[in-house]
C-alpha positions as a Markdown table, in Angstrom:
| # | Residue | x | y | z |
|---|---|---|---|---|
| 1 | Unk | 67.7 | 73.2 | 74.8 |
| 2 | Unk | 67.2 | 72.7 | 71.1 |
| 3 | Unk | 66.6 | 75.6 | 68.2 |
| 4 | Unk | 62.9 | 73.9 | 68.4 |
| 5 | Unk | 62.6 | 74.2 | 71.8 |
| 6 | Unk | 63.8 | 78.1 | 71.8 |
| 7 | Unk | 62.7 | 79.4 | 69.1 |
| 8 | Unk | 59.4 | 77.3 | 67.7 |
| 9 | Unk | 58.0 | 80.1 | 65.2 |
| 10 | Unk | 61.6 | 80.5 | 63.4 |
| 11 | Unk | 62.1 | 76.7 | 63.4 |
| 12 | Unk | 58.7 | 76.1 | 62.2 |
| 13 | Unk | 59.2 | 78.8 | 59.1 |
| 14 | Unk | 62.5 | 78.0 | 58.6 |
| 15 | Unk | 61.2 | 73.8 | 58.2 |
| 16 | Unk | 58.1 | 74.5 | 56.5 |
| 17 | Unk | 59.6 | 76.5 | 53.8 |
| 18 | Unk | 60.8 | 72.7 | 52.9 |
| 19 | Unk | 64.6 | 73.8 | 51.9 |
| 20 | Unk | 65.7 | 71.2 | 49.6 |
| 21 | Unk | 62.9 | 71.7 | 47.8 |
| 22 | Unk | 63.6 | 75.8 | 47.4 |
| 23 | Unk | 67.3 | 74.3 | 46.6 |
| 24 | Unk | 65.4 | 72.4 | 43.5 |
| 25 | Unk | 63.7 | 75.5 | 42.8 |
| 26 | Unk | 66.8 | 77.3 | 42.7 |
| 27 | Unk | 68.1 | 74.6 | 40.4 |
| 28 | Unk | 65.4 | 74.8 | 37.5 |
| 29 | Unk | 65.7 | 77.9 | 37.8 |
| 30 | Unk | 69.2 | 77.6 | 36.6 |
| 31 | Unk | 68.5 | 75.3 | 33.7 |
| 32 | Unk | 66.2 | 77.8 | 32.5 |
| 33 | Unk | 68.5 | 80.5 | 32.3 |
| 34 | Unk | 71.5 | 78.2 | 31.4 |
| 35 | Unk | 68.8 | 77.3 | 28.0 |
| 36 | Unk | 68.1 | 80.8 | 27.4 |
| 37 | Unk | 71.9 | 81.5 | 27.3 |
| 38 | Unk | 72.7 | 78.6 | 24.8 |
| 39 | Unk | 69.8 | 79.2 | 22.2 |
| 40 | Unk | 70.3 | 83.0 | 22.4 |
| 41 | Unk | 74.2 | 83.6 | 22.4 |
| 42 | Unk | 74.1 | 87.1 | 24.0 |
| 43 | Unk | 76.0 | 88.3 | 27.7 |
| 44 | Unk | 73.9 | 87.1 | 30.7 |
| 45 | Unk | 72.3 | 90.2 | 32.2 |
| 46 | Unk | 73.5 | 89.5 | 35.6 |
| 47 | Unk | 71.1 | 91.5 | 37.1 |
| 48 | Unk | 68.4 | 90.6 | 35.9 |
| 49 | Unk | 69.3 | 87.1 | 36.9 |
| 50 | Unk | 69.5 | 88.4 | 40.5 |
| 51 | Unk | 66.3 | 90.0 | 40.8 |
| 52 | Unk | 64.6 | 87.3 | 39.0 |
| 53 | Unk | 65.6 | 84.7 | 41.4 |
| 54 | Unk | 65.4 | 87.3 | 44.6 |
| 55 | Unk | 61.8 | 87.4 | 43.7 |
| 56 | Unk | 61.2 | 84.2 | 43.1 |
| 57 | Unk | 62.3 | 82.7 | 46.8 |
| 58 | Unk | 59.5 | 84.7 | 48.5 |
| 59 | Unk | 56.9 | 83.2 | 45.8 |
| 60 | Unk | 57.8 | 79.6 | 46.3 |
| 61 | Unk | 57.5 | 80.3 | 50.0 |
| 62 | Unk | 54.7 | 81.7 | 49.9 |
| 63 | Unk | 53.7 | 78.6 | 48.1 |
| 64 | Unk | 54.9 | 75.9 | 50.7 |
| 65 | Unk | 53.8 | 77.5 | 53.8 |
| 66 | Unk | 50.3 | 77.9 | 52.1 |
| 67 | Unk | 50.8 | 74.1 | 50.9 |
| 68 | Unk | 51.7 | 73.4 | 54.7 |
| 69 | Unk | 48.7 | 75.3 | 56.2 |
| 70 | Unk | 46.4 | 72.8 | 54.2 |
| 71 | Unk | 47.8 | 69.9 | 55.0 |
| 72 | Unk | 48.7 | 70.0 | 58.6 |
| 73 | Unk | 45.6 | 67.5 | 59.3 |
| 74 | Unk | 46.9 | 65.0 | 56.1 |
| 75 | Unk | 50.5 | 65.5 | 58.0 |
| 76 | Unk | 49.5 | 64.2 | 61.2 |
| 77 | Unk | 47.7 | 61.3 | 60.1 |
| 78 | Unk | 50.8 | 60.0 | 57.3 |
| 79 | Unk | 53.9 | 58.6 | 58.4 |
| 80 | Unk | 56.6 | 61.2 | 56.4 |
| 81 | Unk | 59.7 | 60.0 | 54.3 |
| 82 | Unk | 62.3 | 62.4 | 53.2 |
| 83 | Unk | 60.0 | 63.3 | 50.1 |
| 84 | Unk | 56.7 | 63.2 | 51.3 |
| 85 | Unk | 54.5 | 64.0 | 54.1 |
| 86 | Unk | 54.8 | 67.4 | 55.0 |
| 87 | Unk | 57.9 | 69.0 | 57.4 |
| 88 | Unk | 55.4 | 68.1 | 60.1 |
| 89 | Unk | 56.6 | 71.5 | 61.9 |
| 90 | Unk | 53.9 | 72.2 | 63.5 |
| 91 | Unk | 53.2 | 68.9 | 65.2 |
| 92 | Unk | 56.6 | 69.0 | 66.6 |
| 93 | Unk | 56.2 | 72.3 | 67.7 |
| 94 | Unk | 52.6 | 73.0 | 68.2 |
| 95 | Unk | 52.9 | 76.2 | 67.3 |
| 96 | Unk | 49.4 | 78.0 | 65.6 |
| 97 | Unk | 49.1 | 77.2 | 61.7 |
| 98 | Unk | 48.1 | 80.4 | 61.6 |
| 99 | Unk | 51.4 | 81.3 | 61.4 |
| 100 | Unk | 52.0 | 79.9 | 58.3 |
| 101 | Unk | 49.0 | 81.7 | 56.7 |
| 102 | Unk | 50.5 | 85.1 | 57.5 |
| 103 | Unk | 53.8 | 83.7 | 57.0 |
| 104 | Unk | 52.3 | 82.9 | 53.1 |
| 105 | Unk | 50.9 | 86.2 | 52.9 |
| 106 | Unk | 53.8 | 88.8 | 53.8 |
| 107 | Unk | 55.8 | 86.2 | 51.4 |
| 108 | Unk | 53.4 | 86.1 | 48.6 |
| 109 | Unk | 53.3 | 90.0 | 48.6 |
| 110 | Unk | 56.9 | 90.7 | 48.7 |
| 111 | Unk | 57.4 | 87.9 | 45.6 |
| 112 | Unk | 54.7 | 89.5 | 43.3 |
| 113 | Unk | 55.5 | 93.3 | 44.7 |
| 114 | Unk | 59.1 | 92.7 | 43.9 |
| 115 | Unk | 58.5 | 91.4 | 40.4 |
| 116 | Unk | 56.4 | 94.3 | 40.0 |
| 117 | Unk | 59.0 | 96.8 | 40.5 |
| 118 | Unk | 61.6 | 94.8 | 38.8 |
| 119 | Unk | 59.6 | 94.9 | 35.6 |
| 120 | Unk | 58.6 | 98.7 | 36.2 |
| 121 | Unk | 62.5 | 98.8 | 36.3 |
| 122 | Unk | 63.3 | 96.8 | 33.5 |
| 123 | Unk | 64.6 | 93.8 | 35.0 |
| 124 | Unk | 61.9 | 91.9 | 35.0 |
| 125 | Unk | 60.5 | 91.2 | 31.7 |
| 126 | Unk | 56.6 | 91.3 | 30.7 |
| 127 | Unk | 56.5 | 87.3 | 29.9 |
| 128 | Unk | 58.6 | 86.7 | 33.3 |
| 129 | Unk | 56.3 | 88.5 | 35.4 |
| 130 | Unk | 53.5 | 87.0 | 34.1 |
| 131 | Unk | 54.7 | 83.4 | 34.6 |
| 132 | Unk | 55.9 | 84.4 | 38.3 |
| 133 | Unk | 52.0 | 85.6 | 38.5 |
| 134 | Unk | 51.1 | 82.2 | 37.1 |
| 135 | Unk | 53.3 | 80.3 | 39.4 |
| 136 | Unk | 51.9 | 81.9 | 42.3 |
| 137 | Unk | 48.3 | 81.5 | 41.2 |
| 138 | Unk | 48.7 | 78.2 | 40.3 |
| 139 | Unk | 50.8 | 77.2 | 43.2 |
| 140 | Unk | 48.3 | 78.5 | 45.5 |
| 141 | Unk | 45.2 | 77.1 | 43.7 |
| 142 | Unk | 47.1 | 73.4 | 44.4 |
| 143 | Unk | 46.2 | 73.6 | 47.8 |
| 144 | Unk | 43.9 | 75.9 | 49.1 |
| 145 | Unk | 40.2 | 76.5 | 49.0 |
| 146 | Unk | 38.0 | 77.5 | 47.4 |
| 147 | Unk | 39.7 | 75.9 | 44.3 |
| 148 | Unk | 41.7 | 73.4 | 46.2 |
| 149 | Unk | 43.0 | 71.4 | 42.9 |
| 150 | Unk | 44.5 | 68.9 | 44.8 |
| 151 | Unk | 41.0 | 67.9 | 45.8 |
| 152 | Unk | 39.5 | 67.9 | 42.5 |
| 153 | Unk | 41.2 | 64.8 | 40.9 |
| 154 | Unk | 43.9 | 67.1 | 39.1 |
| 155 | Unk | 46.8 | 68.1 | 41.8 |
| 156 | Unk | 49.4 | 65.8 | 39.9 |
| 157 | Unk | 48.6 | 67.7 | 36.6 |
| 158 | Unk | 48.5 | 71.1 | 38.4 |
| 159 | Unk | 52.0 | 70.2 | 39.6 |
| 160 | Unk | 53.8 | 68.8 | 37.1 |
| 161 | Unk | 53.0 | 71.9 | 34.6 |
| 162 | Unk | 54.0 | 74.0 | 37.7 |
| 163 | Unk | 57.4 | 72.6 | 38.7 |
| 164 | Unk | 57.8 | 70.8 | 35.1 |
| 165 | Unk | 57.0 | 73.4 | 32.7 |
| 166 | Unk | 56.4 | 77.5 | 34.3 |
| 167 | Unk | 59.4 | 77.1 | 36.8 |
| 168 | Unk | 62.3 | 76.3 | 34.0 |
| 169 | Unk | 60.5 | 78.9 | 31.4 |
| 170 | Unk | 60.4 | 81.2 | 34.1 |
| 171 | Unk | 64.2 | 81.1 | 33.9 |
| 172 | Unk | 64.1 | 81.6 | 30.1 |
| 173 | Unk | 61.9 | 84.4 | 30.1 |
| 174 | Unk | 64.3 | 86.1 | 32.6 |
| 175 | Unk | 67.1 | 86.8 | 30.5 |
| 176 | Unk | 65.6 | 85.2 | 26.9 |
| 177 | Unk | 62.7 | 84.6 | 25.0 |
| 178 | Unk | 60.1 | 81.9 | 25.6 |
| 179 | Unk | 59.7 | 80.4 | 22.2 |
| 180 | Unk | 57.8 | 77.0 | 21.0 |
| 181 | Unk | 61.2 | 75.4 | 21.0 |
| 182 | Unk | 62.4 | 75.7 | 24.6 |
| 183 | Unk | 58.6 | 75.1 | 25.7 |
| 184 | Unk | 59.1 | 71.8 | 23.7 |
| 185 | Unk | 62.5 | 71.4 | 25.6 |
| 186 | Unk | 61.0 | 71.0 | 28.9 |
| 187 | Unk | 58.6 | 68.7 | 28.2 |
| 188 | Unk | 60.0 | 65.6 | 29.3 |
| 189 | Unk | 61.1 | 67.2 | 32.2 |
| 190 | Unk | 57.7 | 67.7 | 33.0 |
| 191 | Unk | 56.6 | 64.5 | 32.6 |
| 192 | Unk | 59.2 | 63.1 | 34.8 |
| 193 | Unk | 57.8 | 65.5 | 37.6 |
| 194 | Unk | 54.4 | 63.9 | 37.3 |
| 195 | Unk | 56.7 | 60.3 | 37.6 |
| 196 | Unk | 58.0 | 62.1 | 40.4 |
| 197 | Unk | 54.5 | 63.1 | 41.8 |
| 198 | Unk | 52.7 | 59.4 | 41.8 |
| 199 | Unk | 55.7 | 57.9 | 44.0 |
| 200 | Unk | 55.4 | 61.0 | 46.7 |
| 201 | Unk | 51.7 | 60.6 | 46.8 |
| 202 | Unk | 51.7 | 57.1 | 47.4 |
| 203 | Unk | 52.7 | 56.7 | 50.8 |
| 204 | Unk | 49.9 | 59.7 | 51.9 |
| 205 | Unk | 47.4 | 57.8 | 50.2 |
| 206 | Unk | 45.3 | 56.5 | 53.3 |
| 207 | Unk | 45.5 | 60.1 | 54.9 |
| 208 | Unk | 44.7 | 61.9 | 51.8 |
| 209 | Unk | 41.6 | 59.9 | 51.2 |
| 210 | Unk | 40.7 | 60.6 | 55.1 |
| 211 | Unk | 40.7 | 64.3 | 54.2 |
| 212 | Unk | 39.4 | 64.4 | 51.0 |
| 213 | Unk | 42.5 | 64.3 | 48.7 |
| 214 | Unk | 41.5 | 62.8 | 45.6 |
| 215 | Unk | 45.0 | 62.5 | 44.3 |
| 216 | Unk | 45.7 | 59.6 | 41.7 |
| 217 | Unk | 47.0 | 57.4 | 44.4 |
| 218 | Unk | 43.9 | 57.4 | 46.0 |
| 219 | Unk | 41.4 | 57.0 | 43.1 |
| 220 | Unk | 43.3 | 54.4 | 41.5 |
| 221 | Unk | 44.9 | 51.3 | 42.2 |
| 222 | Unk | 48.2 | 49.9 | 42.5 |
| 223 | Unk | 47.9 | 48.2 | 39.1 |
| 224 | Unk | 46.8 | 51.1 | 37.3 |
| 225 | Unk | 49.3 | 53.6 | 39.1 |
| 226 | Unk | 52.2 | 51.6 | 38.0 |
| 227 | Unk | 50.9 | 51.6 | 34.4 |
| 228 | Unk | 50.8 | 55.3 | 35.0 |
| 229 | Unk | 54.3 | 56.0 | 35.7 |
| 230 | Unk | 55.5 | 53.5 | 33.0 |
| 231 | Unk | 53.6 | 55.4 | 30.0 |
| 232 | Unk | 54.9 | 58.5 | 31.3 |
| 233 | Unk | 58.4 | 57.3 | 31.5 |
| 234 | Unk | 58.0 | 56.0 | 28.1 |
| 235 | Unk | 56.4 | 59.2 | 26.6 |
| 236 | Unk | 59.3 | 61.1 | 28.5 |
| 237 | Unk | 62.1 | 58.6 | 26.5 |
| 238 | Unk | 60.2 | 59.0 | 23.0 |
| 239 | Unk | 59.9 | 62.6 | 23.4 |
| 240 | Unk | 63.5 | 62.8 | 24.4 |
| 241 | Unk | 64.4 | 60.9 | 21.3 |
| 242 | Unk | 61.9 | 62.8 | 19.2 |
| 243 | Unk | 63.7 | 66.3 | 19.7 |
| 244 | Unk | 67.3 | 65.0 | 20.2 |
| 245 | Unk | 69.6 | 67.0 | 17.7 |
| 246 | Unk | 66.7 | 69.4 | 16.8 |
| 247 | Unk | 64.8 | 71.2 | 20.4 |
| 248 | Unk | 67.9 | 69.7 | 22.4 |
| 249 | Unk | 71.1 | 68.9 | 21.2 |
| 250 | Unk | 72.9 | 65.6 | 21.5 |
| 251 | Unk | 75.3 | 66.7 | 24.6 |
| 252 | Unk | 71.8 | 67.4 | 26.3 |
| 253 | Unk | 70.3 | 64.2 | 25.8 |
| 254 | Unk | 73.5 | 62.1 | 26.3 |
| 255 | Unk | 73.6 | 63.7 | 30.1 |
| 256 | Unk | 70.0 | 63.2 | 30.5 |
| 257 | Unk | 70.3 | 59.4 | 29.8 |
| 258 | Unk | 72.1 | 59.4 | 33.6 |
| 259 | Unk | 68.0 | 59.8 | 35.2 |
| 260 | Unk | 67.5 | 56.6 | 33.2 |
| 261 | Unk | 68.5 | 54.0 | 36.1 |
| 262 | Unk | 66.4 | 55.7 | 38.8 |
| 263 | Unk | 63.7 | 56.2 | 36.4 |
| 264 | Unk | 63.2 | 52.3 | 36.0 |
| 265 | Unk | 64.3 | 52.0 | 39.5 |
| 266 | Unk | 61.2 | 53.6 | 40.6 |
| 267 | Unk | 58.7 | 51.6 | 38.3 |
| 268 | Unk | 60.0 | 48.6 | 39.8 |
| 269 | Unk | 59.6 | 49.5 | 43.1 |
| 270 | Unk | 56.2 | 52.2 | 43.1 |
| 271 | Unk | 53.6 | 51.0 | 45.1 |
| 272 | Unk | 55.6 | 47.7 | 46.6 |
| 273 | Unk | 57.6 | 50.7 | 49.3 |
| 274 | Unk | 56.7 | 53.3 | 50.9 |
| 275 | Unk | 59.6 | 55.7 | 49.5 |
| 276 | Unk | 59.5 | 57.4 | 46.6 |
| 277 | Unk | 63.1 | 58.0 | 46.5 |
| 278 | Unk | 63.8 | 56.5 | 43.2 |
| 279 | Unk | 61.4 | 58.4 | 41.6 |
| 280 | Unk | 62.5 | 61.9 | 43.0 |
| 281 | Unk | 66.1 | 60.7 | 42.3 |
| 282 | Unk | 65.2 | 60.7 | 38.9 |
| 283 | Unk | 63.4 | 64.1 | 38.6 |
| 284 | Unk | 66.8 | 65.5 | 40.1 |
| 285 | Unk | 69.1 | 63.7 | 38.4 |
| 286 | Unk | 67.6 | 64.7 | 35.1 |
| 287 | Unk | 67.1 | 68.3 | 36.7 |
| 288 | Unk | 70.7 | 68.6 | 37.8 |
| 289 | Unk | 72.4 | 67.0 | 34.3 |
| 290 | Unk | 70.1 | 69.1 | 31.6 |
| 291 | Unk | 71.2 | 71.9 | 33.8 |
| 292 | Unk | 75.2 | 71.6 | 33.7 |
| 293 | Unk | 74.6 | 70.2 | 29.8 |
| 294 | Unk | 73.0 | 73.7 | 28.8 |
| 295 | Unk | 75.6 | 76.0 | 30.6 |
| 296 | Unk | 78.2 | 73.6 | 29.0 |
| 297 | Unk | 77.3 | 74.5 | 26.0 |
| 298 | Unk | 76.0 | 77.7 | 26.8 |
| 299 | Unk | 79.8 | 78.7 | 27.8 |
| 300 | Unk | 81.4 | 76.5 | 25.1 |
């Protein structure tokens, strides 16, 4: 008998909390701190570090399993890739969704609780807490009603600021100071996440439109998707080039250039296949090299 078949309600938190995807959390996270270190030459409070990401697990679950709860009639209507689709947990195990709204509840009160004693504490600094609030708010907002952005024609947007732009400055506020420079820093990382976000909607298009979701891939067509992710890859390049050797510095940008192949990969290819794969390999690859450039030169 499988772990499914024994223990459903673990499996099913332990699947929806989507675990590569806190793994990617975990990583911006990283490149935020690992900026904050290298703009602001100082000893990493290790501490703070801790708490900062001890309370930051609980809000992003709190976020998927709220993300799961309103989509378990979009999951069971899409076919799912690796990237998209939902953990389809409970259709395999049939188990009450309402699991995952508690689940989201105790999760979203331990995150924001936690932060709130850090900071009382001193661990958790004023402009952190506030963007874990915001992360939260925001992340919850995505999916479920009343607001339900996802549904109102502006979930990629919602995202991209989410993942792209509060997640790696919550890491800089942590142990640094969020300044216009390291704001301008993650900007093409943000727009690579909303590259990132056209491909994984794509293949849920017909089920999102059966439920309401009026996501880009939905309202628009193929044509005009494509053009989509090719302006933002180009804004993300000039951008890039824009604030090389000023907002980031050279070593940055030359590791950065390795998301370049998947990032054309995944024009080529959105909207003639079903996975987005090239398009989330990009987001990571960028994630993953901007993070080891920064600590490079953050422990240079």
């Amino acid at each position: 008998m499988s772990v499914t078949d024994r223990l459903p309600r673990l499996w099913t938190l332990w699947s929806a909390a989507r675990p590569s995807q806190i793994a990617l959390i975990g990583l911006v996270y990283a490149l935020g701190i690992g900026m904050a270190r290298a703009l602001t030459p100082a000893a990493v409070p290790w501490t703070h570090v801790a708490v900062g990401g001890a309370v930051l697990v609980p809000v992003a679950l709190s976020v998927h399993y709220a993300n799961e709860f309103a989509d378990v009639e979009t999951d069971r209507m899409t076919e799912r890739t690796p990237f998209s689709g939902g953990s389809g947990a409970l259709e395999r195990t049939g188990v009450s969704r309402g699991l995952l709204a508690r689940a989201s509840g105790a999760a979203l009160a331990a995150g924001v609780s936690g932060g709130v004693v850090g900071w009382l504490a001193g661990l958790v600094s004023t402009t952190a807490l506030a963007l874990l609030t915001g992360i939260a708010g925001l992340g919850l907002a995505y999916s479920l009603p009343p607001v339900a952005l996802v549904r109102r024609g502006v979930g990629e947007l919602t995202n991209a600021v989410l993942g792209g732009t509060l997640l790696p400055l919550y890491g800089v506020a942590v142990v640094g100071r969020v300044s216009p420079a390291t704001v301008l820093a993650v900007l093409p990382f943000t727009v690579l996440v909303g590259c990132n976000l056209l491909a994984t909607h794509w293949p849920d298009r017909e089920a999102d439109a059966a439920v309401g979701k009026r996501t880009l891939a939905v309202r628009w067509s193929p044509r005009r998707l494509r053009g989509a992710y090719w302006t933002l890859a180009a804004v993300a390049v000039l951008v890039t080039v824009g604030l090389a050797g000023r907002v980031l510095p050279v070593t940055v940008v030359t590791t950065q250039t390795l998301a370049l192949p998947p990032l054309l990969w995944g024009g080529i290819v959105l909207t003639r296949q079903r996975s987005p794969f090239p398009a989330v390999a990009a987001m990571v690859v960028h994630a993953g090299a901007s993070t080891a450039a920064w600590w490079w030169l953050a422990l240079g």
